[in-house]
OpenMM code with the backbone's topology and positions (N, CA, C; nanometers):
from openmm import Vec3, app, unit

residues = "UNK UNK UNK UNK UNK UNK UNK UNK UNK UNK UNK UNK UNK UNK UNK UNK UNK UNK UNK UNK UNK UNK UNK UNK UNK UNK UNK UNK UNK UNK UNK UNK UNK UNK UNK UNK UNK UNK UNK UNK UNK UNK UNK UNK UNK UNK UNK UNK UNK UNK UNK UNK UNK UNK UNK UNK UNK UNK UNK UNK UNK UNK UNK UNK UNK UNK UNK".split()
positions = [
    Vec3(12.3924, 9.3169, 8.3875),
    Vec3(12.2532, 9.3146, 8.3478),
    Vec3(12.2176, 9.4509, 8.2897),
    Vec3(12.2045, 9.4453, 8.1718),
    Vec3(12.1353, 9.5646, 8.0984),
    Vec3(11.9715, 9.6195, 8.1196),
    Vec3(12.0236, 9.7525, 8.1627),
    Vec3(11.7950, 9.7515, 8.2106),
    Vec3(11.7812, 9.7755, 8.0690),
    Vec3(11.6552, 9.8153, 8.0273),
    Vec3(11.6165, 9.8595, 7.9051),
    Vec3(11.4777, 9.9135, 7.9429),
    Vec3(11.4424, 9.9787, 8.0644),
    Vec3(11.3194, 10.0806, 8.0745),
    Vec3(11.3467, 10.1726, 8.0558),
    Vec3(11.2194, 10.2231, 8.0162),
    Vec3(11.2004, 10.3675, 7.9827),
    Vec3(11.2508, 10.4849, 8.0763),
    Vec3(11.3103, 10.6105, 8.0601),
    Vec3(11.3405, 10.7155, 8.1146),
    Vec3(11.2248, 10.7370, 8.1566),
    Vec3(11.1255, 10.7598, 8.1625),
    Vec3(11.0108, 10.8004, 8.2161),
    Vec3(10.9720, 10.7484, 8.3474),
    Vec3(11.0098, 10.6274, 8.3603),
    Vec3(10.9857, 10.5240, 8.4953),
    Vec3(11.0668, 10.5505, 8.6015),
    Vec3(11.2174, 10.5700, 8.5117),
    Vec3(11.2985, 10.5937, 8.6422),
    Vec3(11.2836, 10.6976, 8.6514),
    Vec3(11.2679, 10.8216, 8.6173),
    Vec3(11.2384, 10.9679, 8.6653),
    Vec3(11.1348, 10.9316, 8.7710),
    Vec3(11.0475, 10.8519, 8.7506),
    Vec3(10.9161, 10.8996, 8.8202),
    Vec3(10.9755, 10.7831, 8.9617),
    Vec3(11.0302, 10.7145, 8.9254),
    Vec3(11.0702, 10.6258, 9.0587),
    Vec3(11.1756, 10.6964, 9.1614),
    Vec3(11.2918, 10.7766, 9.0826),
    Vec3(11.3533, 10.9021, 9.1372),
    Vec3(11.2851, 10.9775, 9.2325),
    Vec3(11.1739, 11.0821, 9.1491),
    Vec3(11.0865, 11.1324, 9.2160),
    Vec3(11.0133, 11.0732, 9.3702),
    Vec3(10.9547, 10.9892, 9.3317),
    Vec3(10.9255, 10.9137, 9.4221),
    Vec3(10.9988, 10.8944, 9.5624),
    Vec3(11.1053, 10.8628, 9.5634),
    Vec3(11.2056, 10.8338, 9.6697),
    Vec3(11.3045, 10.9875, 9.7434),
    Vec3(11.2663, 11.0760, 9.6322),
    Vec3(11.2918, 11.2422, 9.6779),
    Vec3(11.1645, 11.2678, 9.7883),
    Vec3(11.0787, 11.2334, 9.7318),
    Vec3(10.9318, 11.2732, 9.8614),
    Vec3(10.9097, 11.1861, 9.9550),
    Vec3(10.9899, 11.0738, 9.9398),
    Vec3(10.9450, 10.9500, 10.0411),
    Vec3(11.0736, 11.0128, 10.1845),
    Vec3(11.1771, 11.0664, 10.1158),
    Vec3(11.2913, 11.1155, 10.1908),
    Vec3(11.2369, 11.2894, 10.2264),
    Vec3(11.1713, 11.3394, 10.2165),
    Vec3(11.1331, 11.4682, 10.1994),
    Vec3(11.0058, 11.4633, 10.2945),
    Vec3(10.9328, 11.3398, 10.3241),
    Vec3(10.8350, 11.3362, 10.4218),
    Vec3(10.8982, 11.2557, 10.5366),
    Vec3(10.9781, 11.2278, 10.5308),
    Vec3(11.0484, 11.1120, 10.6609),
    Vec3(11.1339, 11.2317, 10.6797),
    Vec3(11.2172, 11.3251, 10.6606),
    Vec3(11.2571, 11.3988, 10.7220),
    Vec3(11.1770, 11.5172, 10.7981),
    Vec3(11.0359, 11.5744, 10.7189),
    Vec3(10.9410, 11.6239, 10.7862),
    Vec3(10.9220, 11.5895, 10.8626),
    Vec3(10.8896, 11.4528, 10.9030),
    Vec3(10.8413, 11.3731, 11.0363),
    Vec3(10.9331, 11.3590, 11.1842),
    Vec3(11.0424, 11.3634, 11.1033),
    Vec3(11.1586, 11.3703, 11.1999),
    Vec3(11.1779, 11.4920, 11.2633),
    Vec3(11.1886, 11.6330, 11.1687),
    Vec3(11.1654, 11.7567, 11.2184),
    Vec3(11.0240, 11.7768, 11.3138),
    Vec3(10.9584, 11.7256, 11.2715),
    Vec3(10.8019, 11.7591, 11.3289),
    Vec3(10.8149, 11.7469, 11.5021),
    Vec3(10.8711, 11.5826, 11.4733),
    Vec3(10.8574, 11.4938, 11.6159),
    Vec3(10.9889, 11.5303, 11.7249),
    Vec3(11.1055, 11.6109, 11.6587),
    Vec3(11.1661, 11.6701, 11.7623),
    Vec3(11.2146, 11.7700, 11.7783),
    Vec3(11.1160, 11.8790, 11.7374),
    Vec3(11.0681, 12.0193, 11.7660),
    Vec3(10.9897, 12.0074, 11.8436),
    Vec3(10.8468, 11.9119, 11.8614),
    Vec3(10.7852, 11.9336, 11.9614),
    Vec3(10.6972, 11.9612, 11.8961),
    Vec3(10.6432, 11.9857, 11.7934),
    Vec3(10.5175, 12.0171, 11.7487),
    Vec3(10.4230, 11.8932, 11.7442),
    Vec3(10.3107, 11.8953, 11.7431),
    Vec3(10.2523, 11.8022, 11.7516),
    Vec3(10.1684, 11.7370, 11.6037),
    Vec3(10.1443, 11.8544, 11.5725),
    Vec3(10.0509, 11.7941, 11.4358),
    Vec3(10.1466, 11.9441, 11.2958),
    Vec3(10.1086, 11.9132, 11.1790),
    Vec3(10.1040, 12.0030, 11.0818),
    Vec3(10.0749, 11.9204, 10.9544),
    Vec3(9.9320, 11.8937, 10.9477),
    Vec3(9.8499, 11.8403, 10.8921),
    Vec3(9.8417, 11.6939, 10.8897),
    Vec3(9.9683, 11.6378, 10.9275),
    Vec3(9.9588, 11.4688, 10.9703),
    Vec3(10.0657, 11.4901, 11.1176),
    Vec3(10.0326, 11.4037, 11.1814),
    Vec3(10.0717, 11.3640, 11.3005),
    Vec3(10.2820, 11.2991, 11.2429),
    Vec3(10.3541, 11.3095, 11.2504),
    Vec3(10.4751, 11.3046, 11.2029),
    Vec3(10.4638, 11.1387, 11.2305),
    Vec3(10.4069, 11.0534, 11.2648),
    Vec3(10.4207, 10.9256, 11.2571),
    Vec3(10.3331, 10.8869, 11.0856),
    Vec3(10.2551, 10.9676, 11.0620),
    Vec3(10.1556, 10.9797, 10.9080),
    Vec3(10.2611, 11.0341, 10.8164),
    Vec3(10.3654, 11.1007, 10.8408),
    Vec3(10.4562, 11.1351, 10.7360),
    Vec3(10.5794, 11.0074, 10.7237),
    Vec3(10.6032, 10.9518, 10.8294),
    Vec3(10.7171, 10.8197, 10.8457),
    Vec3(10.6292, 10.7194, 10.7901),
    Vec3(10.4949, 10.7055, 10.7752),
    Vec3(10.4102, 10.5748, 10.6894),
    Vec3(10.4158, 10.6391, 10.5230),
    Vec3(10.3759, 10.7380, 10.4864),
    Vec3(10.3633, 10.8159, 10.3798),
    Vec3(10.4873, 10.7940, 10.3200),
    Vec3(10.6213, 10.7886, 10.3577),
    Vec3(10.7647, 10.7859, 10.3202),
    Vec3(10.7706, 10.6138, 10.3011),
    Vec3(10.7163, 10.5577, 10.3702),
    Vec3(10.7770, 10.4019, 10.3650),
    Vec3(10.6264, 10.3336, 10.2311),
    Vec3(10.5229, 10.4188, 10.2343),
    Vec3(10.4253, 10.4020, 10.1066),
    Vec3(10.4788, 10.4327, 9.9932),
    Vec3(10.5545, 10.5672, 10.0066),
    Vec3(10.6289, 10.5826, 9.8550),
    Vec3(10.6945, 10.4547, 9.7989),
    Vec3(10.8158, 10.4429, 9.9103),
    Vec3(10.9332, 10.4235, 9.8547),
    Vec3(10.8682, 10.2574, 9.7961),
    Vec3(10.7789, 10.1578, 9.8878),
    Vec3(10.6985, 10.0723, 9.8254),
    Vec3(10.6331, 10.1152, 9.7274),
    Vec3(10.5948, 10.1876, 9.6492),
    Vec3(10.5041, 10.2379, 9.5391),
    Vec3(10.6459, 10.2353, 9.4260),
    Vec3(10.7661, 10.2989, 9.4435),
    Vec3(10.8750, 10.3165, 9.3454),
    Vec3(10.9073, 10.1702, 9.3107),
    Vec3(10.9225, 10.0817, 9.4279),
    Vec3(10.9898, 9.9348, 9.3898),
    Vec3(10.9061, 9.8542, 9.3659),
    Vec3(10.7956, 9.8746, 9.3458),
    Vec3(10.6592, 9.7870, 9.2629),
    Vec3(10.6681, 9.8531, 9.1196),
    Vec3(10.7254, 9.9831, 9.1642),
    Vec3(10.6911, 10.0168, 8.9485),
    Vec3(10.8218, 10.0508, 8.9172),
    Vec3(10.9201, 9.9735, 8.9837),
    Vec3(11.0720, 9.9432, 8.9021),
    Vec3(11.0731, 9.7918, 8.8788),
    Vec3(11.0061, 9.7035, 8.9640),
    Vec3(11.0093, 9.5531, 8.9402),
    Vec3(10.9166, 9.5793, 8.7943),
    Vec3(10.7871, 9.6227, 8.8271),
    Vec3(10.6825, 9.5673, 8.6871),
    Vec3(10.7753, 9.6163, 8.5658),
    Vec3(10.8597, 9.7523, 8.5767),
    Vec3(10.9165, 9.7819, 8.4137),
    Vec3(11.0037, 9.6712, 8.3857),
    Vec3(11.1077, 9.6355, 8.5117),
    Vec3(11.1623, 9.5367, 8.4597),
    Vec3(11.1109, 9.3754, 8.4566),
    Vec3(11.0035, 9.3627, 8.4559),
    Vec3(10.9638, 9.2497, 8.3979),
    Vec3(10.9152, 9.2760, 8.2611),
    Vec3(10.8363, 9.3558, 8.2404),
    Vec3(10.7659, 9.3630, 8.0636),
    Vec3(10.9060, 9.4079, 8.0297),
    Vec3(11.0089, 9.4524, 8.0350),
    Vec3(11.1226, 9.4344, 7.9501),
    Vec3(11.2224, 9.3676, 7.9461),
] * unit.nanometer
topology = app.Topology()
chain = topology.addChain("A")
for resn in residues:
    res = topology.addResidue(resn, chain)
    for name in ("N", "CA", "C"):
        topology.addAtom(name, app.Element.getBySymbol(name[0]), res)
Protein backbone atom coordinates (compact mmCIF):
# COMPACT_ATOMS: atom_id res chain seq x y z
CA UNK A 1 0.00 0.00 0.00
CA UNK A 2 1.44 3.23 -1.16
CA UNK A 3 0.67 6.30 1.36
CA UNK A 4 0.68 9.43 -0.61
CA UNK A 5 0.40 12.14 2.43
CA UNK A 6 1.98 14.94 2.82
CA UNK A 7 5.43 15.26 4.76
CA UNK A 8 3.95 17.74 6.83
CA UNK A 9 1.39 15.30 8.55
CA UNK A 10 3.74 12.78 9.28
CA UNK A 11 6.25 15.15 10.85
CA UNK A 12 3.57 16.53 12.89
CA UNK A 13 2.18 12.95 13.78
CA UNK A 14 6.02 12.04 14.63
CA UNK A 15 6.08 14.94 16.79
CA UNK A 16 3.19 14.11 18.39
CA UNK A 17 4.08 10.61 19.65
CA UNK A 18 7.79 12.15 20.80
CA UNK A 19 5.62 14.23 23.52
CA UNK A 20 3.02 11.66 24.09
CA UNK A 21 6.33 9.40 25.06
CA UNK A 22 8.08 12.44 26.68
CA UNK A 23 4.99 13.02 29.08
CA UNK A 24 4.35 9.27 29.97
CA UNK A 25 7.83 9.04 30.89
CA UNK A 26 7.55 12.33 33.03
CA UNK A 27 4.75 10.69 34.77
CA UNK A 28 6.55 7.68 35.41
CA UNK A 29 9.58 9.65 36.79
CA UNK A 30 7.24 11.89 38.77
CA UNK A 31 5.26 8.89 40.39
CA UNK A 32 8.41 6.98 41.47
CA UNK A 33 10.52 9.57 42.87
CA UNK A 34 7.91 10.41 45.13
CA UNK A 35 7.09 13.69 44.16
CA UNK A 36 3.77 14.47 44.21
CA UNK A 37 2.74 17.19 41.84
CA UNK A 38 5.02 19.36 39.14
CA UNK A 39 2.35 21.12 37.57
CA UNK A 40 0.07 17.98 36.81
CA UNK A 41 -0.35 15.25 39.18
CA UNK A 42 1.79 12.35 37.04
CA UNK A 43 -1.55 10.48 36.46
CA UNK A 44 -2.45 14.14 34.16
CA UNK A 45 0.78 13.46 32.30
CA UNK A 46 -0.15 9.38 31.60
CA UNK A 47 -3.82 10.95 30.20
CA UNK A 48 -1.95 13.85 28.28
CA UNK A 49 0.37 10.97 26.58
CA UNK A 50 -2.58 8.62 25.73
CA UNK A 51 -4.53 12.26 24.31
CA UNK A 52 -1.63 12.75 22.06
CA UNK A 53 -0.97 9.65 20.74
CA UNK A 54 -5.14 9.59 19.98
CA UNK A 55 -4.80 13.08 18.41
CA UNK A 56 -1.70 11.55 15.92
CA UNK A 57 -3.99 8.46 14.80
CA UNK A 58 -7.08 10.61 14.05
CA UNK A 59 -4.81 12.89 11.84
CA UNK A 60 -2.97 9.87 10.17
CA UNK A 61 -6.43 8.07 9.44
CA UNK A 62 -8.12 11.57 8.05
CA UNK A 63 -4.74 12.12 5.62
CA UNK A 64 -5.16 8.79 4.61
CA UNK A 65 -8.57 8.95 3.66
CA UNK A 66 -8.61 12.37 1.50
CA UNK A 67 -5.73 10.59 -0.25
Amino acid sequence: MHSTEEPDVKNLCWTLIGLAGLAFGMGTVLSFAGHKELLLWPEGYWRGSIGLLLFAIALRLMSEQRG
